[in-house]
C-alpha positions as CSV (number, residue, x, y, z in Angstrom):
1,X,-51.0,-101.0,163.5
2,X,-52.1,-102.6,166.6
3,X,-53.3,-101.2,169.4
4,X,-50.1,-101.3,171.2
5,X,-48.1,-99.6,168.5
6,X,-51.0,-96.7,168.7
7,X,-50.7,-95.7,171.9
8,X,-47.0,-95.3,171.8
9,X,-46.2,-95.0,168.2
10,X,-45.4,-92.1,165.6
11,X,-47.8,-91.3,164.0
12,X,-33.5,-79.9,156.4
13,X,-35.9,-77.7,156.2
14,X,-34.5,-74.5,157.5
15,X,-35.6,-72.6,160.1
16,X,-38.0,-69.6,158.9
17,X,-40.8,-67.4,161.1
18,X,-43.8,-68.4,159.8
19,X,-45.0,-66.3,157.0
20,X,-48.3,-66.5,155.3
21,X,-49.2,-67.9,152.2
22,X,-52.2,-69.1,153.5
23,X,-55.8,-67.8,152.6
24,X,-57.2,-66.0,155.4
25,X,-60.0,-67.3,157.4
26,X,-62.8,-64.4,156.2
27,X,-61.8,-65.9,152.6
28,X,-62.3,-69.6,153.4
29,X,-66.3,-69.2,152.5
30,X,-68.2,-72.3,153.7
31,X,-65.1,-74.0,154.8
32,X,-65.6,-73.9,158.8
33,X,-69.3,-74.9,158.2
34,X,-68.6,-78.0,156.3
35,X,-66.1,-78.8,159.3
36,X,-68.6,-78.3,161.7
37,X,-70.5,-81.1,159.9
38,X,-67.7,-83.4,159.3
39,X,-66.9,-83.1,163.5
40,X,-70.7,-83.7,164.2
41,X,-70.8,-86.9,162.1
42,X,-67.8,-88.3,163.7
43,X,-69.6,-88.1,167.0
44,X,-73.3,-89.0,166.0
45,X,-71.9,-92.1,164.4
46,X,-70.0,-93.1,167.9
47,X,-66.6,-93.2,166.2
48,X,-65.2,-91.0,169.7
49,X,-66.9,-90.0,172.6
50,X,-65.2,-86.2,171.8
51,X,-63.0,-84.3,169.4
52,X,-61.1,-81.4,169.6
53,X,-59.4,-78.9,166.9
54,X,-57.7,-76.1,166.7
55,X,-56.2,-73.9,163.6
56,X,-53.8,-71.1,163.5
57,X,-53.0,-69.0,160.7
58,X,-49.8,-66.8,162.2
59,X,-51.1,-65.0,165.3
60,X,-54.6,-65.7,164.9
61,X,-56.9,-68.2,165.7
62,X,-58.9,-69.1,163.0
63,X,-61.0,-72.0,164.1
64,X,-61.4,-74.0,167.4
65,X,-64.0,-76.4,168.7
66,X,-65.0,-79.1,170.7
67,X,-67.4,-81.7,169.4
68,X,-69.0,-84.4,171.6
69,X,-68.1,-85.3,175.5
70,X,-65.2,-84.9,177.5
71,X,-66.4,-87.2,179.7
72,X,-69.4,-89.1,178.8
73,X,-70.3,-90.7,183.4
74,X,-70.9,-86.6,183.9
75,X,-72.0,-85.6,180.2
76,X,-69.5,-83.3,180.0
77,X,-69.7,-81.5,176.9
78,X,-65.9,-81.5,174.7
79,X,-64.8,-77.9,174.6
80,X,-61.9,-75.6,173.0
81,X,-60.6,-75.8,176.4
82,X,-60.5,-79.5,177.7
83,X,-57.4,-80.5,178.9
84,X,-56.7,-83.9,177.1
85,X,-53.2,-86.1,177.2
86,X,-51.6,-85.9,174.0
87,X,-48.6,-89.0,174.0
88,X,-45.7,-88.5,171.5
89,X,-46.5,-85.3,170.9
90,X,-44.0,-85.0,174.3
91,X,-41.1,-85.9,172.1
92,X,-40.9,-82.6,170.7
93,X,-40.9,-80.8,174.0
94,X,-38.1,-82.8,175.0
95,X,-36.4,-82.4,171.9
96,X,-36.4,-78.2,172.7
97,X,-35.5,-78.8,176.5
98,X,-32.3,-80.7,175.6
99,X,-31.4,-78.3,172.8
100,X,-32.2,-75.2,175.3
101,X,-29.8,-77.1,177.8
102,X,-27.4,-77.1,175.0
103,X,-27.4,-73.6,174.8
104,X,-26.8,-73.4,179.0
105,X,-23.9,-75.0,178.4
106,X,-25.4,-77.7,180.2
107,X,-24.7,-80.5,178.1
108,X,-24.0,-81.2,174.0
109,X,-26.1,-83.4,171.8
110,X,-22.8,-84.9,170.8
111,X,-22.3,-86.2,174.5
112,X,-22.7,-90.1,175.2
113,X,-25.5,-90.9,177.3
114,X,-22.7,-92.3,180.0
115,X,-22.1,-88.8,180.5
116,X,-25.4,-88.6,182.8
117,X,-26.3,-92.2,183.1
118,X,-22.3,-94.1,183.6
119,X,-23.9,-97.6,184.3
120,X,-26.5,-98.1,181.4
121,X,-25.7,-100.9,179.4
122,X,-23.1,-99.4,176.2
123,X,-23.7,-95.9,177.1
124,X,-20.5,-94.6,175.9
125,X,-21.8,-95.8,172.4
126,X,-25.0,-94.0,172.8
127,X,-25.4,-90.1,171.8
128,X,-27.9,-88.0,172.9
129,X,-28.9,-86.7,169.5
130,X,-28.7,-90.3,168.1
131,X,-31.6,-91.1,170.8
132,X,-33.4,-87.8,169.8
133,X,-33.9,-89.0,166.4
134,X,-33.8,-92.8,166.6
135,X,-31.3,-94.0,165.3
136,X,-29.2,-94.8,168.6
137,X,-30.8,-98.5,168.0
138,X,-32.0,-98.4,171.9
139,X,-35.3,-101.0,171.3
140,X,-38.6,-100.1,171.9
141,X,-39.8,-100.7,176.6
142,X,-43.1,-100.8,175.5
143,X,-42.9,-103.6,173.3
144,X,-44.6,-106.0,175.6
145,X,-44.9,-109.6,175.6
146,X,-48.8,-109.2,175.3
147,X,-51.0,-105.9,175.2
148,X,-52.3,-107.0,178.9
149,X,-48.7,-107.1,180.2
150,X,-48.2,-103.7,178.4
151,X,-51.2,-102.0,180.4
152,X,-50.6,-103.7,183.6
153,X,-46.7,-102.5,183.3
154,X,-48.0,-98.6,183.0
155,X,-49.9,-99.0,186.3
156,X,-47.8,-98.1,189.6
157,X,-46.1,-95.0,189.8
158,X,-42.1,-95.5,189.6
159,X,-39.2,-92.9,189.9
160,X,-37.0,-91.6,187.3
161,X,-34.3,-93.6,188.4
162,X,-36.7,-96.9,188.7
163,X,-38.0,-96.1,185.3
164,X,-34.2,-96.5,184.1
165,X,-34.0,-100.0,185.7
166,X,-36.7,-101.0,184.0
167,X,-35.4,-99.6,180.5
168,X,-31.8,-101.8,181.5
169,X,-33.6,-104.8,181.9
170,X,-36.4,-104.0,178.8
171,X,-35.9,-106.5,176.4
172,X,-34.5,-106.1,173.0
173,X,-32.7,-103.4,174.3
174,X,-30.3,-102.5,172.1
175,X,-31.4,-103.6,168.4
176,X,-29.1,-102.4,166.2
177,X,-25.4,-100.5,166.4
178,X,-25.8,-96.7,166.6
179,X,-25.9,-95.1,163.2
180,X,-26.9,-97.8,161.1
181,X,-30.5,-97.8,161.1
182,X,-33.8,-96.3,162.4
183,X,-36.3,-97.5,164.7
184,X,-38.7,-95.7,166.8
185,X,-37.6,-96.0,170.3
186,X,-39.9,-94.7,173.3
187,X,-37.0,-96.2,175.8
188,X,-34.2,-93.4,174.4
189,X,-36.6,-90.9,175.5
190,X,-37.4,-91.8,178.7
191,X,-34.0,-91.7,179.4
192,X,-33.5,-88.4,177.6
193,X,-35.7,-87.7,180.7
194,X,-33.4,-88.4,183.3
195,X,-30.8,-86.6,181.5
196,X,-32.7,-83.6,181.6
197,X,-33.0,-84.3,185.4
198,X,-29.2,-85.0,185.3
199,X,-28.4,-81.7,183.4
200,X,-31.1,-79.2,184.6
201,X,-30.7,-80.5,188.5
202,X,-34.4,-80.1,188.4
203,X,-37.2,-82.6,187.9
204,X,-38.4,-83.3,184.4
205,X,-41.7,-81.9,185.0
206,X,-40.1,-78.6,187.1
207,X,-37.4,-78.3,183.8
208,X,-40.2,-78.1,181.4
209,X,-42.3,-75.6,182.8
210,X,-39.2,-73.0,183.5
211,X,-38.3,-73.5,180.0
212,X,-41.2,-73.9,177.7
213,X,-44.6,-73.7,179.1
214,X,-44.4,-70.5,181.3
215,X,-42.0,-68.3,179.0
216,X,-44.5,-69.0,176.3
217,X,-47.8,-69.0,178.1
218,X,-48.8,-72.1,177.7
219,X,-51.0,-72.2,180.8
220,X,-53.0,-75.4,179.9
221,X,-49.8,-77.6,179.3
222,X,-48.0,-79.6,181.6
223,X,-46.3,-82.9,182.3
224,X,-49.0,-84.5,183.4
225,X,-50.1,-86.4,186.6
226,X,-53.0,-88.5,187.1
227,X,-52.9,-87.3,191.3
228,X,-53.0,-83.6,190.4
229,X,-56.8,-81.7,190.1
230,X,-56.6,-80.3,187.1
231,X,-60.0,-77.9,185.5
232,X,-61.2,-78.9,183.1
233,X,-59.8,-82.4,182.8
234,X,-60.9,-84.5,179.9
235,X,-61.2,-88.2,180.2
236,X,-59.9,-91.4,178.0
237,X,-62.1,-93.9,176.7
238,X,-61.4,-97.4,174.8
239,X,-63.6,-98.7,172.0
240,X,-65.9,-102.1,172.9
241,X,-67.1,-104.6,170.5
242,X,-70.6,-103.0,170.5
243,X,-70.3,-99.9,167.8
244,X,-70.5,-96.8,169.2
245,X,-69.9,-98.1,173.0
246,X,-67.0,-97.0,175.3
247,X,-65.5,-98.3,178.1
248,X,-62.9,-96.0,180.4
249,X,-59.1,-96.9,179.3
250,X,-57.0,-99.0,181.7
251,X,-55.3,-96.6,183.7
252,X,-51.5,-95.3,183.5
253,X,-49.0,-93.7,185.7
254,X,-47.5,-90.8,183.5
255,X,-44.2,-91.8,185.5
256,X,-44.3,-94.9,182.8
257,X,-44.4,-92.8,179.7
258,X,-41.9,-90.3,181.2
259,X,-40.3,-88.2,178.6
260,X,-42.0,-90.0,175.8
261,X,-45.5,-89.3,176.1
262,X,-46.8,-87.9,179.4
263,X,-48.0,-84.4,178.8
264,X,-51.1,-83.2,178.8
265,X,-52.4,-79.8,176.8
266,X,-55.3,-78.2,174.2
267,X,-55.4,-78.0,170.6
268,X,-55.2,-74.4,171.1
269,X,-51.9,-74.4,173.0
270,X,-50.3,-77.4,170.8
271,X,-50.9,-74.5,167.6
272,X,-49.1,-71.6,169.7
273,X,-46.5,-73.7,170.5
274,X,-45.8,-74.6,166.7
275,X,-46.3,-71.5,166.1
276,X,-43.4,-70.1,168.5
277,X,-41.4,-72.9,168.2
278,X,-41.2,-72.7,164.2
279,X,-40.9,-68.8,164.0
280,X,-37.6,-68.9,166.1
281,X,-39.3,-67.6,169.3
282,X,-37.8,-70.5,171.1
283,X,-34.6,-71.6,170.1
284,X,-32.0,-70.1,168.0
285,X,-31.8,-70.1,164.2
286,X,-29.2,-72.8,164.1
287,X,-31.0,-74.8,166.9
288,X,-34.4,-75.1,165.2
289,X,-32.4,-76.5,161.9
290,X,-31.4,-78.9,164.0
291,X,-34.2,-79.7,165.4
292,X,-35.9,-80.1,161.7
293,X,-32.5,-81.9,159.9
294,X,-33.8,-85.8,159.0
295,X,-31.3,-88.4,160.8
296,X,-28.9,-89.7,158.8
297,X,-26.9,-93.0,159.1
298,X,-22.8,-93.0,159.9
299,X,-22.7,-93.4,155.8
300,X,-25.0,-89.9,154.9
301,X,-28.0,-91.4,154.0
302,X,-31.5,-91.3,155.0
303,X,-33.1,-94.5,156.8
304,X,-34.8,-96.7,154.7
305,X,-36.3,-99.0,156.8
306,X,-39.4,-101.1,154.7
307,X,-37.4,-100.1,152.0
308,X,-39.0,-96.1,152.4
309,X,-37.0,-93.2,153.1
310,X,-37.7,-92.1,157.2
311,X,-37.0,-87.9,157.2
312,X,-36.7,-87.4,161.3
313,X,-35.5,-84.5,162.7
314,X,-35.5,-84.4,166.8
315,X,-38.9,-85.3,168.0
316,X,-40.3,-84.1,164.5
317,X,-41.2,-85.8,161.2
318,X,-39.9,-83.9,158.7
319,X,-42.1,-84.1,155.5
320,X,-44.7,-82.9,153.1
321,X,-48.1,-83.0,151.6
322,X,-50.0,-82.0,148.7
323,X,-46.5,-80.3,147.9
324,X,-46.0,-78.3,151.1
325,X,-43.5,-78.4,153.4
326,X,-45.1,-80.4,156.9
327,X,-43.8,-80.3,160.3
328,X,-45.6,-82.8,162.1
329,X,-46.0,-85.8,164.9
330,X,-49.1,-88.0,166.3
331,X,-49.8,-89.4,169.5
332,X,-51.5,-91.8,171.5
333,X,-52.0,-93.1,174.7
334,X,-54.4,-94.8,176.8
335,X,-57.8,-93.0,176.2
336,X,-56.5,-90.8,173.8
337,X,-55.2,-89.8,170.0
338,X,-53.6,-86.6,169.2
339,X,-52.0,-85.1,166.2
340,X,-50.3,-81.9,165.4
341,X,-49.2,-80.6,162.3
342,X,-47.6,-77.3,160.8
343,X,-47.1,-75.7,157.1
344,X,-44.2,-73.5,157.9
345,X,-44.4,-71.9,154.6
346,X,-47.7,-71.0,154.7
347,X,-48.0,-70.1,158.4
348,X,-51.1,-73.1,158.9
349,X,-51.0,-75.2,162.3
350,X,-53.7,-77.6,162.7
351,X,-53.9,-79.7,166.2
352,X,-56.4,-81.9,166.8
353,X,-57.1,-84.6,169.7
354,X,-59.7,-87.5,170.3
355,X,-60.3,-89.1,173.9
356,X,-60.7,-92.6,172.3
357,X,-57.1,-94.8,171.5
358,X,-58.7,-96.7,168.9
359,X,-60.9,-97.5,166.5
360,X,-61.8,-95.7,163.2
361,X,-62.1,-92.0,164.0
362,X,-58.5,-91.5,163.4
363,X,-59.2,-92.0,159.5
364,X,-61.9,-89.3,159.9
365,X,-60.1,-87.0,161.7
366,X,-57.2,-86.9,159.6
367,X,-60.2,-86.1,156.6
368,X,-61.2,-83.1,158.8
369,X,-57.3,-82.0,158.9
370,X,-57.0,-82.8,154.8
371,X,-60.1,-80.5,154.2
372,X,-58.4,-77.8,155.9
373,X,-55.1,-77.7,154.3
374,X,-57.0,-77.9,150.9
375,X,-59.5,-75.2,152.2
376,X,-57.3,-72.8,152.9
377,X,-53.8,-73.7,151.2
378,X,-55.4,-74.7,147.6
């Protein structure tokens, strides 16, 4: 993908605590050494300028570590705790807000998004959950003409209801009739952002954090803002021609990202939020399978677009691997690629997060990830 689609772009089970089928960590043997070593060689061959993991296993933490520089002007070393922008990995956030709104009474999943926002272009035909999932066929904002225009777009700070102008006016806007095919669409989720405004009467940010982050104690997470001082800050970096140079990635107002990507957090509170979110501590049993139902089309199927079945719950991919049920997402941004991913039967969460968008660490990152699962699933 390009480098446009990475900073933007993705990377029915039913809902069950998280129970452990998973080896525990004093049984994993030389596992978290050879992990040390695979982190160390992604930074001593200057594939990012920092990397950080974290693993759960239930209510422990069984691994965490920073590898490398969190900022490389101040030599900053990467730590568990560096506070790092994590993209997409906001959809899922705003998935539970709207389905915690939901069960207010604030609002229904079933409701068109004219409900909130009358003078969008065919909002009557547009439903919420249909935007949660991607299959509403609302285009794709950041979609630029050129990857310059893209980054010069995300620059000034806008308002909410600004931000909605420019998704009227994006172009493309509405690919496809709703229900009749899948595309990922970071313009239905900014404006699942204004209908949280809309429905909550508070600001995106403010809905969040009464909701999610301080119920569940996720002090390092936030929507995030490039104004506000926040410790231990962690800074983005873009790959040069020259191998194993950086430059600092073209800025970008986290008004422009909105409720698609503009959150900030750690590896360590990305695995207790899967970790609540997927034993039922935050919604209700028949919420959370809703959350992780794949879309389907007005005729029952499953998306196929490429000719590949798409399994998309709300802000989730819906999946598996090496024969395990896998909750998962990715996310990137400008300076910065994050993943997180959950075995729900097993009780594993693995988050991890570079400060580069680009480049080939994410290939050895995700062979970090693959050596864990094995490690302690196999």
């Amino acid at each position: 993908m390009d480098r446009r689609q990475a900073l933007f772009g993705l990377a029915g089970l039913a809902a069950a605590p998280l129970i452990g089928g998973a080896r525990r960590v004093q049984d994993a043997g030389d596992l978290w050494t050879r992990i040390r070593a695979m982190g160390e060689a992604i930074i001593a061959e200057g594939l990012t300028p920092g990397l950080q993991i974290s693993v759960r296993q239930g209510a422990d933490v069984v691994f965490q570590q920073g590898f490398g520089q969190a900022n490389v002007e101040t030599a900053t070393p990467m730590t568990a705790s560096s506070v790092l922008r994590i993209g997409s990995l906001t959809k899922q956030f705003t998935a539970a807000t709207l389905l915690l709104l939901e069960a207010e009474g604030r609002l229904s999943l079933t409701d068109p998004l004219s409900r909130f926002l009358p003078d969008f272009p065919r909002a009557g035909d547009l439903t919420l959950e249909r935007m949660l999932n991607h299959t509403s066929g609302l285009g794709n904002y950041t979609d630029a003409a050129s990857l310059n225009a893209f980054l010069q777009a995300g620059r000034p700070d806008r308002s909410m209801a600004e931000m909605v102008e420019i998704m009227k006016a994006s172009p493309g806007l509405q690919a496809f009739e709703p229900g009749t095919g899948w595309a990922y669409s970071n313009t239905a989720y900014v404006l699942l952002g204004a209908v949280i405004e809309k429905a909550s009467e508070r600001r995106y940010d403010v809905a969040m954090k009464e909701r999610l982050f301080t119920p569940l104690g996720l002090n390092d997470t936030a929507v995030d803002d490039a104004s506000q001082i926040v410790a231990q800050r962690g800074s983005g970096y873009t790959p040069t021609l020259v191998p194993g140079a950086f430059q600092n990635a073209s800025f970008i107002s986290m008004s422009y990202p909105g409720a698609a990507g503009s959150m900030r957090s750690t590896t360590t509170d990305l695995c207790r939020w899967h970790q609540a979110l997927l034993g039922g501590k935050v919604l209700s049993a028949a919420a959370l399978a809703r959350m992780l139902t794949p879309a389907t089309l007005t005729d029952g199927s499953l998306p196929m677009p490429g000719g590949s079945p798409i399994r998309y719950g709300l802000g989730l991919s819906i999946g598996e691997a090496a024969g395990r049920s896998l909750i998962s997402h990715s996310g990137g941004i400008q300076g910065f690629s994050a993943y997180l991913g959950s075995y729900p039967n097993d009780g594993l969460s693995v988050a991890t997060i570079v400060n580069v968008d680009g480049g080939p660490a994410g290939a050895r990152v995700q062979a970090m990830r693959v050596a864990i699962r094995d490690g302690l699933l196999s």
